[in-house]
Each structure stands twice: as C-alpha cells, then as structure tokens.
C-alpha positions in Angstrom: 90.8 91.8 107.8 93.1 88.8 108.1 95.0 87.5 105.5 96.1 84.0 105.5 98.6 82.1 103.0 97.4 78.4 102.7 101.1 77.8 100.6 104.8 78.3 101.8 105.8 78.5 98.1 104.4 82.4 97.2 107.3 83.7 99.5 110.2 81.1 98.2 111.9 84.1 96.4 112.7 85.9 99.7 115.8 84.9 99.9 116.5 86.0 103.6 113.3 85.0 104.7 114.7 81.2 104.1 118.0 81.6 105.2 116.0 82.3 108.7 113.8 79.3 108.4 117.0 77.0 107.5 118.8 78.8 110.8 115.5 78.5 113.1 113.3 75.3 111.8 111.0 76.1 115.0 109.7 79.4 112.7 109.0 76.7 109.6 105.0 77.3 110.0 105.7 81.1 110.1 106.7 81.4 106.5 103.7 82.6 105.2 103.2 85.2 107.9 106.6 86.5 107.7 106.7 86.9 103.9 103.5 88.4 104.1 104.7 91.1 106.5 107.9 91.4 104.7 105.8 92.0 101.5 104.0 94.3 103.1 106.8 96.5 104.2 107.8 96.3 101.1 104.5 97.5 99.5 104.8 100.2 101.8 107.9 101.6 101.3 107.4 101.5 97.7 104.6 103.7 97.6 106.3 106.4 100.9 104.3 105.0 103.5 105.1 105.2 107.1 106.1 102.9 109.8 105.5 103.0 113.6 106.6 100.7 115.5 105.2 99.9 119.3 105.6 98.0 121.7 105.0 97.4 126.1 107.8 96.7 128.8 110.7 94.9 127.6 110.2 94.9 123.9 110.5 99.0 123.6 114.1 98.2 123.2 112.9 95.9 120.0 110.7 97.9 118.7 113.4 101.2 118.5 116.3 98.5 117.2 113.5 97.9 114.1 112.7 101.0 113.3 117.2 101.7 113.4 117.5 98.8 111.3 114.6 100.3 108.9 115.9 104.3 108.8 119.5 103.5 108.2 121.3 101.1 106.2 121.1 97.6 107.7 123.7 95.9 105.6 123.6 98.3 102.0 124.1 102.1 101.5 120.7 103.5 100.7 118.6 106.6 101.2 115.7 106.0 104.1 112.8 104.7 103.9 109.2 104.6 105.5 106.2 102.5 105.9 103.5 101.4 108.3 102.4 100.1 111.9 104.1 97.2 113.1 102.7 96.3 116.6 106.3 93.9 118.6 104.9 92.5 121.9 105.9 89.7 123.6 102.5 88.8 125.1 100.1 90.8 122.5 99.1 93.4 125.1 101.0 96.7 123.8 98.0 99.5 124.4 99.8 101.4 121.7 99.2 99.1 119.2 95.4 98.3 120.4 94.4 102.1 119.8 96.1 102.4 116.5 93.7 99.7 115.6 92.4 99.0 112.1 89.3 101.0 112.4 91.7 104.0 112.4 93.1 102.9 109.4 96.1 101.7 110.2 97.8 98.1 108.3 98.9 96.5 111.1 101.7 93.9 111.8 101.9 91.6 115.5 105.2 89.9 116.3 104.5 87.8 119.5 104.3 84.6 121.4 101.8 82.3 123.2 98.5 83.3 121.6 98.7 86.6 120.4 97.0 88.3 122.9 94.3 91.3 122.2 96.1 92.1 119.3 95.9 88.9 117.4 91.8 89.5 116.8 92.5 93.0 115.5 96.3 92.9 113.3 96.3 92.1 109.5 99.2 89.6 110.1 100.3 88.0 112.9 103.7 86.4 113.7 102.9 84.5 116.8 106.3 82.1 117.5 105.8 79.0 119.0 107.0 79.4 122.8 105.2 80.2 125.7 107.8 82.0 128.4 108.7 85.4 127.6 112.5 85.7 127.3 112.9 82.9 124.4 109.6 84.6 122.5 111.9 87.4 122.5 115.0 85.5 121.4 113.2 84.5 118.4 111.8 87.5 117.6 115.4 88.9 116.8 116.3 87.1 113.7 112.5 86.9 112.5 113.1 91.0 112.7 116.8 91.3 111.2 115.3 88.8 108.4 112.3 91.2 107.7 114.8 94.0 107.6 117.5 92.6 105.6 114.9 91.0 102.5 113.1 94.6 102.8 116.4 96.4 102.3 117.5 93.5 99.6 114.4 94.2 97.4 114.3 98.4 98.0 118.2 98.8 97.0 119.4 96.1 95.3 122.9 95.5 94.8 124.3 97.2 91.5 125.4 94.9 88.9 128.7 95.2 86.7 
C-alpha cells in the first residue's frame, strides 16, 4: 500500500534532507517521499532489518554505491547496519525489484524518473524526480541518495556530545 504525505512539515527535522532541497529546488515536491523513505530506513535499521538494493543497466553502479554508503561509515565511525528493499532505476523497469514485489513481503523503496515505470503501481514510496532523459534522472538521483544516507547515519550514530 502507498503512503502519501499531504504536508512537507512532518520531515522538517531531517536536517540533511533540507540541506538537499535548498541545494536542488527541482526535488522541492519530493520532500515528503524522501523523508518518508529516509524514515523508513531508519525504522529499519532500528529494529535489524535488511536492505537490498537493485537496480537494471546503468544504475547497478548506484545501487552497489548505496548499499557502500549504508555498510560502512558515510561520514561518522559506526558499527554496520541493515535494512530493507530499495528498488534505484532510472526508468522503473528493474525486473529485480518487480519480483521482490510486495506480495512477497518485501517494504519497498523506487528512486526513478519520468513516470515510475512498472514499479511505481507496486513500491510503498516512490521518488520519481522530475526529468524525462536518462543521464540527468541519474544526476539527481546522487545527492537524493547521499542525503538518504547521510540523515540515516545522522539519526543511527549521532555525534557524542561533551
């Protein structure tokens, strides 16, 4: 089932979350989606889930640099974590992703472009950026990832205080 934010605000405490939208404006109107997948991670991690991620063509190489920036430490020392399904493809069409389909069981998170593809009637959230050609889709799809990572990795090991 889909889950959709109506307001921006619930997510205004991830704090890396809106450094991205103040760096991208185009992303604005994925705020919701984005904090809800971040949240989600989160979720995740917190109670030892585990992540997949998957991908077809181009974005394998994305797909293996999120799963690196969610094993080892991004930015922050810290043990390593785990979570859930997180389906990265530029067009929507990743076959991996379709089989490990909600029915299974599977939480699922789409990061794509134009409409979403196959994938965007079946995942539980869906970050579909704004852009139709596949080489800038994938340009944004980088800091909408590292942002993910680094307010996952912010809220799992915070920072010790003195």
């Amino acid at each position: 089932m889909k889950h959709t934010y109506t307001h921006k605000e619930h997510f205004i405490l991830m704090i890396e979350i809106q450094k991205l939208i103040k760096r991208f404006p185009v992303l604005t109107d994925l705020n919701p989606q984005i904090g809800l997948a971040t949240e989600r991670l989160i979720k995740y991690a917190k109670n030892n889930g585990t992540i997949f991620t998957c991908c077809n063509g181009g974005s394998d190489a994305d797909a293996e640099h999120i799963a690196g920036e969610l094993i080892k430490s991004f930015t922050r020392k810290r043990p390593l974590p785990k979570t859930e399904l997180n389906a990265l493809e530029s067009l929507g069409e990743a076959e991996a992703a379709l089989a490990a389909n909600p029915q299974k069981g599977a939480k699922t998170i789409l990061l794509s472009g134009r409409d979403g593809g196959k994938l965007a009637t079946i995942c539980d959230v869906n970050i579909i950026v704004p852009e139709q050609e596949t080489y800038i889709i994938q340009e944004l799809h980088l800091p909408i990832y590292h942002a993910i990572c680094l307010e996952v990795e912010r809220q799992l090991f915070p920072e010790p205080t003195n």
